[in-house]
VEXMAR-602276 format. One record per atom (N, C-alpha, C, O): atom name; residue number from 1; residue in three letters; y, x, z. Coordinates in Angstrom, 1 decimal. Example, Ala and Ser with C-alpha at 12.3 -4.5 7.8 and 13.67 -1.06 7.14 Angstrom:
<atoms>
> name; resi; resn; y; x; z
> N; 1; ALA; -5.7; 13.2; 7.8
> CA; 1; ALA; -4.5; 12.3; 7.8
> C; 1; ALA; -3.3; 13.2; 7.8
> O; 1; ALA; -3.3; 14.2; 8.5
> N; 2; SER; -2.2; 12.8; 7.1
> CA; 2; SER; -1.1; 13.7; 7.1
> C; 2; SER; 0.0; 12.9; 7.9
> O; 2; SER; 1.1; 13.4; 8.0
</atoms>
This chain:
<atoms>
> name; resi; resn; y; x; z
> N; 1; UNK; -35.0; 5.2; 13.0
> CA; 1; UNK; -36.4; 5.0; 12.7
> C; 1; UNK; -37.1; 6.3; 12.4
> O; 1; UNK; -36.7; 7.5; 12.3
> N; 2; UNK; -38.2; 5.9; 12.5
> CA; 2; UNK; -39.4; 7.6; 12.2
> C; 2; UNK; -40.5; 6.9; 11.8
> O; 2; UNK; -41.2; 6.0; 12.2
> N; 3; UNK; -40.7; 7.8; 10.5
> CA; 3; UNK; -42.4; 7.5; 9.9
> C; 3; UNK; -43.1; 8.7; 10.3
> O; 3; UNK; -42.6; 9.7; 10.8
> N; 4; UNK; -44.6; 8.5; 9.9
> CA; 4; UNK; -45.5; 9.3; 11.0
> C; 4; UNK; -45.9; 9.6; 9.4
> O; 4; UNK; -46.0; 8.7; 8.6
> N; 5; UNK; -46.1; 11.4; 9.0
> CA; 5; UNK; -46.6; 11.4; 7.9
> C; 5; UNK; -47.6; 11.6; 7.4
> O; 5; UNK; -47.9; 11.5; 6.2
> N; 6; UNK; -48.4; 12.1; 9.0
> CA; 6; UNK; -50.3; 12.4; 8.7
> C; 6; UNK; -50.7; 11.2; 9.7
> O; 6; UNK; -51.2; 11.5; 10.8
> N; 7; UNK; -50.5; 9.9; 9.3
> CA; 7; UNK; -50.9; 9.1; 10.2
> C; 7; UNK; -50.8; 8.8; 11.5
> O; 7; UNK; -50.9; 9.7; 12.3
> N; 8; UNK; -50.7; 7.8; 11.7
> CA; 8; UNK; -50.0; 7.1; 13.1
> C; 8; UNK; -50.5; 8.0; 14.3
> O; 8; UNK; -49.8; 7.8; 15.3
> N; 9; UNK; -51.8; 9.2; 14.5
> CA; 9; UNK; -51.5; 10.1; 15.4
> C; 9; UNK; -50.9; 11.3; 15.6
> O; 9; UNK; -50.8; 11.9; 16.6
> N; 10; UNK; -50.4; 11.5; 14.0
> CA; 10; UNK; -49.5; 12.7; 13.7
> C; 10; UNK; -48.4; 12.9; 14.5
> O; 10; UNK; -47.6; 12.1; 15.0
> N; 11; UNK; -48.4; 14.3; 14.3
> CA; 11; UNK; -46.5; 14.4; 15.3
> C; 11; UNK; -45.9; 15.0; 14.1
> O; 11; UNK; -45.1; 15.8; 14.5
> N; 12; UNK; -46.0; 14.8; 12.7
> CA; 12; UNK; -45.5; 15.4; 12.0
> C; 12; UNK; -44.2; 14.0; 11.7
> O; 12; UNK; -44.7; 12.9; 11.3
> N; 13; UNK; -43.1; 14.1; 11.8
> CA; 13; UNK; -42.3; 12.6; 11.1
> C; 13; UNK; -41.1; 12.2; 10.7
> O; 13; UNK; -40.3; 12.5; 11.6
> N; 14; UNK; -40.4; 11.9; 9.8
> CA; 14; UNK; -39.5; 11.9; 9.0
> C; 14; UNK; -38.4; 10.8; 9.7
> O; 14; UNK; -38.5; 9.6; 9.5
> N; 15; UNK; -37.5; 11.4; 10.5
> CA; 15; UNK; -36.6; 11.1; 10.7
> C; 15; UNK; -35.2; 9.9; 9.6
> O; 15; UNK; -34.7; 10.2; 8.6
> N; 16; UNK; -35.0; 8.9; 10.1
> CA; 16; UNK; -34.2; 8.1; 8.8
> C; 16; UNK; -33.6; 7.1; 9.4
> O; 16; UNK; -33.9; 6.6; 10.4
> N; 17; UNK; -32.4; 6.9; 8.5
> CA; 17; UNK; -31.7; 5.5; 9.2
> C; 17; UNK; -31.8; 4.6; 7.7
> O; 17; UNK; -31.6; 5.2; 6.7
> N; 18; UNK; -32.2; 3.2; 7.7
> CA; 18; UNK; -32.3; 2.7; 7.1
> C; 18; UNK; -31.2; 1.9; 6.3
> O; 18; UNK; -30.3; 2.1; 7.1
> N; 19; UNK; -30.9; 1.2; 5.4
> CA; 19; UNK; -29.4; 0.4; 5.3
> C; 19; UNK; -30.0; -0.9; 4.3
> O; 19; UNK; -31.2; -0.8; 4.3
> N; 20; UNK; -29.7; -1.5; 3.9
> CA; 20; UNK; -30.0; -2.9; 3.0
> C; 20; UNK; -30.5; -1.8; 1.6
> O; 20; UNK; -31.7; -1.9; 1.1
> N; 21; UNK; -29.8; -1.0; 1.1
> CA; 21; UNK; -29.4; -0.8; -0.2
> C; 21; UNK; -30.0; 1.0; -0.7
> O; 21; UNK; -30.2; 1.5; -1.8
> N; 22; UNK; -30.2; 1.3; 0.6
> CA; 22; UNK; -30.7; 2.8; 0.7
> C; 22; UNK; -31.4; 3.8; 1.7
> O; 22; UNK; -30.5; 4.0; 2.4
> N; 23; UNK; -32.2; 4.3; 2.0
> CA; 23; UNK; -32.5; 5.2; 3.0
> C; 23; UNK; -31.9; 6.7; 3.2
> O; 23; UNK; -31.9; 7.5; 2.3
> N; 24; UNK; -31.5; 6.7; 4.5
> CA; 24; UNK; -30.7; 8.4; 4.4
> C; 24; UNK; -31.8; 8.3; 5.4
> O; 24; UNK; -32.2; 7.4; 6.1
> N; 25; UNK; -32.6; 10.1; 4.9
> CA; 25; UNK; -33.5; 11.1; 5.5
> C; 25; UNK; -32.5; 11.7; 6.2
> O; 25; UNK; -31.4; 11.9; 5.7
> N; 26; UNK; -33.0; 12.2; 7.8
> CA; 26; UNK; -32.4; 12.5; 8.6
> C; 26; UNK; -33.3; 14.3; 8.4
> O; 26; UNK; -32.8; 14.9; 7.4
> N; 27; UNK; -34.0; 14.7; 8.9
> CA; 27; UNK; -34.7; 15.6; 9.1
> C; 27; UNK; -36.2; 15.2; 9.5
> O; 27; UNK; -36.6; 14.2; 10.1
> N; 28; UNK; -37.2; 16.2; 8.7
> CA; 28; UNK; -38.8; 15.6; 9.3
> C; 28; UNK; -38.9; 17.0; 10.2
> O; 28; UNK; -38.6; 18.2; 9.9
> N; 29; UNK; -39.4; 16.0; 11.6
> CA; 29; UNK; -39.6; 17.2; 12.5
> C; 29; UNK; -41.1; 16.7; 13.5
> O; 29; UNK; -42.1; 16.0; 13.2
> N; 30; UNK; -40.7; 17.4; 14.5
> CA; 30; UNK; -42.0; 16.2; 15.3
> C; 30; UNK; -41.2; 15.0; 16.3
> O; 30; UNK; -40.2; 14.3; 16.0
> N; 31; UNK; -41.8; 15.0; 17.1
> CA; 31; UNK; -41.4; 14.1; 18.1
> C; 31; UNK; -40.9; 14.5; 19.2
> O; 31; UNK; -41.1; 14.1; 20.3
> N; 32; UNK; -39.9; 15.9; 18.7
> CA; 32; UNK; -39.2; 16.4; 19.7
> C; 32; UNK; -38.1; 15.5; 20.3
> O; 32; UNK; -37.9; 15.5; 21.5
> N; 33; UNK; -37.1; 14.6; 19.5
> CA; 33; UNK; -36.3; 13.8; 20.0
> C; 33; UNK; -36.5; 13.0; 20.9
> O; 33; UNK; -35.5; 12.5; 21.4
> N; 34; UNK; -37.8; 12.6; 21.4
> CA; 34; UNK; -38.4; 11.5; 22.2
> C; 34; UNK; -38.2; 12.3; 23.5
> O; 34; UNK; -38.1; 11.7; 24.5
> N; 35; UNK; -38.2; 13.5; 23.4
> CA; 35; UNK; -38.2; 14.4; 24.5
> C; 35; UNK; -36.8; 14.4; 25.2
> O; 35; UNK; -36.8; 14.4; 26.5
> N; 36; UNK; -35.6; 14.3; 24.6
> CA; 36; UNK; -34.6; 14.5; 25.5
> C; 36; UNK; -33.8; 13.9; 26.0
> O; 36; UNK; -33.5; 13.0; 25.3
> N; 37; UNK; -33.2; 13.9; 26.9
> CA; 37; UNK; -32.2; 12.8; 27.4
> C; 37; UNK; -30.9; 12.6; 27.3
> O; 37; UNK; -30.1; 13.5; 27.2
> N; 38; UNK; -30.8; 11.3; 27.3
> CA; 38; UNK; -31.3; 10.3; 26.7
> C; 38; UNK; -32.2; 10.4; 25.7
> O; 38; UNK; -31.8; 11.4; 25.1
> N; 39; UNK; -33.3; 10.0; 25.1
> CA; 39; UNK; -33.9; 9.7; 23.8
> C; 39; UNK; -33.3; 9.8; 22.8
> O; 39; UNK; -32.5; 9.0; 22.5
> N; 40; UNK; -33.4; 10.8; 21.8
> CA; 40; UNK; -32.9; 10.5; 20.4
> C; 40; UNK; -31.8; 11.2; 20.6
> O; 40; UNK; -31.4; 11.4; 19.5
> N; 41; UNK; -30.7; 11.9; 21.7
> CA; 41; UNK; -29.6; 12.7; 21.7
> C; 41; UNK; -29.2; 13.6; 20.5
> O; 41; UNK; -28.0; 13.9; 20.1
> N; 42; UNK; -30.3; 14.1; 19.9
> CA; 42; UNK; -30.3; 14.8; 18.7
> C; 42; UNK; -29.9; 14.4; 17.8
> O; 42; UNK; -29.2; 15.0; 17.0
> N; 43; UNK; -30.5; 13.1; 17.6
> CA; 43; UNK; -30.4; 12.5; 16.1
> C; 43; UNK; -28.9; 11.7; 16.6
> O; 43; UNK; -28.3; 11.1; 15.7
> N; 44; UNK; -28.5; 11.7; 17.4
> CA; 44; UNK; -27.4; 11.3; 17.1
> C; 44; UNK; -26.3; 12.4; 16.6
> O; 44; UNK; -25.5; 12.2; 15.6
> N; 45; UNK; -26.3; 13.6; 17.2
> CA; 45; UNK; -25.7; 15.1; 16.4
> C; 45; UNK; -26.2; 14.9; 15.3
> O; 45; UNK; -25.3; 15.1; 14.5
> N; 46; UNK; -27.3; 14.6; 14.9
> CA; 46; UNK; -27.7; 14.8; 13.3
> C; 46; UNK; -26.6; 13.9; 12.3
> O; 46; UNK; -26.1; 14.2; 11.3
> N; 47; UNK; -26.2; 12.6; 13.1
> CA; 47; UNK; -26.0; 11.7; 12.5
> C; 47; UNK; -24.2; 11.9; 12.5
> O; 47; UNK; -23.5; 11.1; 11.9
> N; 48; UNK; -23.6; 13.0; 13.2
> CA; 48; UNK; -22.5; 13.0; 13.5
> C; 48; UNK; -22.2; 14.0; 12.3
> O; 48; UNK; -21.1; 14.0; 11.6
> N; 49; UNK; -23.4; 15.1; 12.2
> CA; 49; UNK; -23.3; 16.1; 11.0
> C; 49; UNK; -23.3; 15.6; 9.7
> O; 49; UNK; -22.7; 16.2; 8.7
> N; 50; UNK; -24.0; 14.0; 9.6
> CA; 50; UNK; -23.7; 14.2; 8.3
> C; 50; UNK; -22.4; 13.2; 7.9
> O; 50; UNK; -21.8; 13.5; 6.8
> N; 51; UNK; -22.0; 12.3; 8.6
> CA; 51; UNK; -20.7; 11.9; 9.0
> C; 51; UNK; -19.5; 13.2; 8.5
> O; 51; UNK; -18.7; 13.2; 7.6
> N; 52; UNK; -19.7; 14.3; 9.5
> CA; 52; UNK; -18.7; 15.3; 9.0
> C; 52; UNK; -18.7; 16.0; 7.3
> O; 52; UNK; -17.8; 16.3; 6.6
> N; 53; UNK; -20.2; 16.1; 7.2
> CA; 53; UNK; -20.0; 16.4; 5.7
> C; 53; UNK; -19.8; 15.9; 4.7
> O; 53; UNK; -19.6; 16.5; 3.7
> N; 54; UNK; -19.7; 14.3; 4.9
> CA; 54; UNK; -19.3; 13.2; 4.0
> C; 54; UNK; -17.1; 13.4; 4.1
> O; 54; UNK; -16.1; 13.2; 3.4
> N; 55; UNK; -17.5; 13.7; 5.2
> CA; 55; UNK; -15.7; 13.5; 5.2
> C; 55; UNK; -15.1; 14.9; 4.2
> O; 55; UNK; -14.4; 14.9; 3.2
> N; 56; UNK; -15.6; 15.7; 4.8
> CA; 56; UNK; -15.1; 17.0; 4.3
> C; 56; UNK; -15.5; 17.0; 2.4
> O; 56; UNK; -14.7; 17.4; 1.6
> N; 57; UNK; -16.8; 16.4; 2.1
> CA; 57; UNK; -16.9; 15.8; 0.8
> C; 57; UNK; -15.8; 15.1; 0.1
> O; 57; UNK; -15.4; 15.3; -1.0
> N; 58; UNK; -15.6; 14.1; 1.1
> CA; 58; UNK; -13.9; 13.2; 0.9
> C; 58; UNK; -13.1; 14.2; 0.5
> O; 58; UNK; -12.6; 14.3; -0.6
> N; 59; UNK; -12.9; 15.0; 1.4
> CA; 59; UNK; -11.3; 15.6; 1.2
> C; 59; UNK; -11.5; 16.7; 0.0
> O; 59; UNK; -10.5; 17.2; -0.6
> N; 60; UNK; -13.2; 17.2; -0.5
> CA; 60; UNK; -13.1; 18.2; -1.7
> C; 60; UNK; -12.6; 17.1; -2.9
> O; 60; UNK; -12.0; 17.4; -4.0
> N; 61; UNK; -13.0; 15.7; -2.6
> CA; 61; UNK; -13.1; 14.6; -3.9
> C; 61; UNK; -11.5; 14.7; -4.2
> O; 61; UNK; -11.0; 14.9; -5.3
> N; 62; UNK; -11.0; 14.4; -3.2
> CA; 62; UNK; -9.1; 14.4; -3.5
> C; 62; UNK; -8.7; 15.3; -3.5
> O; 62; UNK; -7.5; 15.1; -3.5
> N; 63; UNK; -8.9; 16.4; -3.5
> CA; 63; UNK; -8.5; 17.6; -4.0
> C; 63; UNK; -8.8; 17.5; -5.3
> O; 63; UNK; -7.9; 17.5; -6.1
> N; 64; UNK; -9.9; 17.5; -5.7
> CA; 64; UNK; -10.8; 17.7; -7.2
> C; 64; UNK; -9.2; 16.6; -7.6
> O; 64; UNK; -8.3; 17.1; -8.2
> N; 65; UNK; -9.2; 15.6; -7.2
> CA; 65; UNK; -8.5; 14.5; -8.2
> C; 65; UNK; -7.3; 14.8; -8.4
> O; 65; UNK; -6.8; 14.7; -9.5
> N; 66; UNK; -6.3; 15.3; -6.9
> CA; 66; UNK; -5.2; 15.8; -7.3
> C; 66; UNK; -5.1; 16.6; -7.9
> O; 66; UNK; -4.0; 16.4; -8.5
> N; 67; UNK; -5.5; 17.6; -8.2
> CA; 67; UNK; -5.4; 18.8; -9.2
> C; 67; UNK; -5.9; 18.9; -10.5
> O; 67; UNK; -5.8; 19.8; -11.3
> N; 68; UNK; -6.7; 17.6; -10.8
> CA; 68; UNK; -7.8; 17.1; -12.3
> C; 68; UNK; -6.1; 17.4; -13.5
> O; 68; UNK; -4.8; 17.5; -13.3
> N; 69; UNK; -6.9; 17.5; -14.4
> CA; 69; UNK; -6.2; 17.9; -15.7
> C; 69; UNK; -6.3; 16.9; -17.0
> O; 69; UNK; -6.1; 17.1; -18.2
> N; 70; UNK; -6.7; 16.2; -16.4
> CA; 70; UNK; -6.7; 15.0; -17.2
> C; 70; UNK; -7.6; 13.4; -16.4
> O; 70; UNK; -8.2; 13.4; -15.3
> N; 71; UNK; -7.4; 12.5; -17.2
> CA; 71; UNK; -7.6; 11.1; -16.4
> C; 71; UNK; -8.9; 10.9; -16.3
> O; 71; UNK; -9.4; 10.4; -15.3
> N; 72; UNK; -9.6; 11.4; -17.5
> CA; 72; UNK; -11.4; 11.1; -16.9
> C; 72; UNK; -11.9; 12.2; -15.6
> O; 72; UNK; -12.8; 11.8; -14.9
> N; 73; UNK; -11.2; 13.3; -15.3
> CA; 73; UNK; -11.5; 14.2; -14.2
> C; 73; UNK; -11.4; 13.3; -13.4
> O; 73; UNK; -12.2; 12.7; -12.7
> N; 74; UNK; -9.9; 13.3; -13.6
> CA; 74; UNK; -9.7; 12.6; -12.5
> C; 74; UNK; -10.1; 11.4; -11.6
> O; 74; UNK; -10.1; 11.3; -10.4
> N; 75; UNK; -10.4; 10.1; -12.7
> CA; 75; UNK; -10.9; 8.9; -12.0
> C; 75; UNK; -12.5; 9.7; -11.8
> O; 75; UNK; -12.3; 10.5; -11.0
> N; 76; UNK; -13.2; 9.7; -12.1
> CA; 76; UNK; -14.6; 10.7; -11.9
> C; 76; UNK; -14.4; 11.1; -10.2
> O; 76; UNK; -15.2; 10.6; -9.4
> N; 77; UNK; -13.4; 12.0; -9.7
> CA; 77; UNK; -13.3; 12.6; -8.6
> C; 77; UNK; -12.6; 11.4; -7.4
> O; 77; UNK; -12.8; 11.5; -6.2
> N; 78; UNK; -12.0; 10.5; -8.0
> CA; 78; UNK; -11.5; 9.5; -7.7
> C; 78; UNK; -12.7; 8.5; -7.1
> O; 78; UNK; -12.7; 8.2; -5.9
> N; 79; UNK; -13.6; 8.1; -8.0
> CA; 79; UNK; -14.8; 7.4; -8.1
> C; 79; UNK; -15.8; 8.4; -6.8
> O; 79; UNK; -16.3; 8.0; -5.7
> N; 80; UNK; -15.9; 9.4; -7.1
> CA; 80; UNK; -16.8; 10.2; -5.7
> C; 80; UNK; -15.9; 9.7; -4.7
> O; 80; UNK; -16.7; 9.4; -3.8
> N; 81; UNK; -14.9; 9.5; -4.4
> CA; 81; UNK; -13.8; 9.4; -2.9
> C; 81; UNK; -14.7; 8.5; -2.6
> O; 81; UNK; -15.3; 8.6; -1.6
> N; 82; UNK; -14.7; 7.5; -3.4
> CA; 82; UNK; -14.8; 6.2; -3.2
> C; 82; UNK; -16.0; 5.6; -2.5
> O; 82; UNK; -16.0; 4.8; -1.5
> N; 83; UNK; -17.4; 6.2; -3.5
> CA; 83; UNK; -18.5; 6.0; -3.0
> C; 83; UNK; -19.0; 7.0; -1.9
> O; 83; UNK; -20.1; 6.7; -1.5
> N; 84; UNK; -18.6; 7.8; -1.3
> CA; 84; UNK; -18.5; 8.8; 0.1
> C; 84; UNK; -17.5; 7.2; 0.7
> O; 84; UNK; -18.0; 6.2; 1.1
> N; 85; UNK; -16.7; 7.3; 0.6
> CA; 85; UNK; -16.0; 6.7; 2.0
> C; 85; UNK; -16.5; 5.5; 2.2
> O; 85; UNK; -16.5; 5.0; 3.4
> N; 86; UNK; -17.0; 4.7; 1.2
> CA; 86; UNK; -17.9; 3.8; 1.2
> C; 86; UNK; -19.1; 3.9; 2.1
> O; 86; UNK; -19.4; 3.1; 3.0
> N; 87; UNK; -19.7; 4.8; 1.7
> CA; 87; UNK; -20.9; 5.4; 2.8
> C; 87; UNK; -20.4; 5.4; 4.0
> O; 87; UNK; -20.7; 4.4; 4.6
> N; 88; UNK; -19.6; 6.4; 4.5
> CA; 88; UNK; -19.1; 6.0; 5.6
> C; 88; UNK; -18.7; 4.8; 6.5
> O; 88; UNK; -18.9; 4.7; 7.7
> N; 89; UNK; -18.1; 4.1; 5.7
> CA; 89; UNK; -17.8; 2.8; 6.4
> C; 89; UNK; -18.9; 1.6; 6.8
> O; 89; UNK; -18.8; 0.6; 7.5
> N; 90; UNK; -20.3; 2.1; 5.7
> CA; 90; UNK; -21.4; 1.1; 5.9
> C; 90; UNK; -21.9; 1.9; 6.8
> O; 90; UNK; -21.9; 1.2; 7.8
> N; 91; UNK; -22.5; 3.2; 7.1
> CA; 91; UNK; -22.8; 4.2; 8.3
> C; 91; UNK; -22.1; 3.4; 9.6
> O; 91; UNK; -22.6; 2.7; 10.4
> N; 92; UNK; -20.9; 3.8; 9.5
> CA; 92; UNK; -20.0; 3.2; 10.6
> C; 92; UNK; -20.4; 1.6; 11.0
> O; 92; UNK; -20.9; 1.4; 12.1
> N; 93; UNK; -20.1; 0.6; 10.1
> CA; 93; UNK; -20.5; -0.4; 10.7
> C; 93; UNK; -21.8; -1.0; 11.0
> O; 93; UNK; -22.0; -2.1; 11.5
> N; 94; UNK; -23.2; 0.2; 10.5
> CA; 94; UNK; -24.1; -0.5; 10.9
> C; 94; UNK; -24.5; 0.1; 12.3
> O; 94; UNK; -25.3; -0.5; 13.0
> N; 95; UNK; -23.8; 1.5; 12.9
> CA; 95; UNK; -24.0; 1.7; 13.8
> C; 95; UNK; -22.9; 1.2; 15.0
> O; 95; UNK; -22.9; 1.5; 16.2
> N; 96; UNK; -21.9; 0.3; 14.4
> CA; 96; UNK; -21.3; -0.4; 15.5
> C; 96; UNK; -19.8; 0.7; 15.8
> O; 96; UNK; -19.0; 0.4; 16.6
> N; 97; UNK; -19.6; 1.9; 14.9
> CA; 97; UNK; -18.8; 2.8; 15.5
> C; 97; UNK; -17.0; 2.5; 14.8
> O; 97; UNK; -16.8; 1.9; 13.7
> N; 98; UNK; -16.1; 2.9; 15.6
> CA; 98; UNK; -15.1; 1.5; 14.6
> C; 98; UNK; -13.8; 3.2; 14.6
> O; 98; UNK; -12.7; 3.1; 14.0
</atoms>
């Protein structure tokens, strides 16, 4: 999706994927993605970027927990795994990718 932010003739627009529960901002750019081909090719790299940084997030969370020095660190770093891979998997299934 894209909102228009100086009004429906603006090319100014905030890139976003929507979910039941929350919105992730993609990038506000103009309406360069309309431009390329396929449509939207960009925002799909966008969408693959933040995919990768959620993962790599994952793997600082289990690190953080394997190495915690005590049990509140650790469920804490445990609890981040959780809600990152969670993201992921709702990302994943709302865009169909398995």
């Amino acid at each position: 999706m894209h909102l228009h932010l100086g009004g429906k003739e603006s090319d100014i627009v905030v890139f976003l994927i929507q979910y039941v529960d929350r919105v992730v901002l993609l990038e506000t750019n103009s309406h360069i993605h309309f431009r390329t081909q396929p449509a939207g090719k960009n925002l799909l790299a966008l969408s693959q970027s933040w995919l990768a940084n959620l993962e790599h997030q994952i793997a600082d969370a289990m690190n953080e927990a394997r190495v915690a020095t005590n049990d509140a660190a650790r469920g804490a770093a445990e609890e981040k795994r959780s809600r990152l891979a969670a993201s992921i998997a709702a990302f994943k299934a709302k865009a169909g990718i398995t």
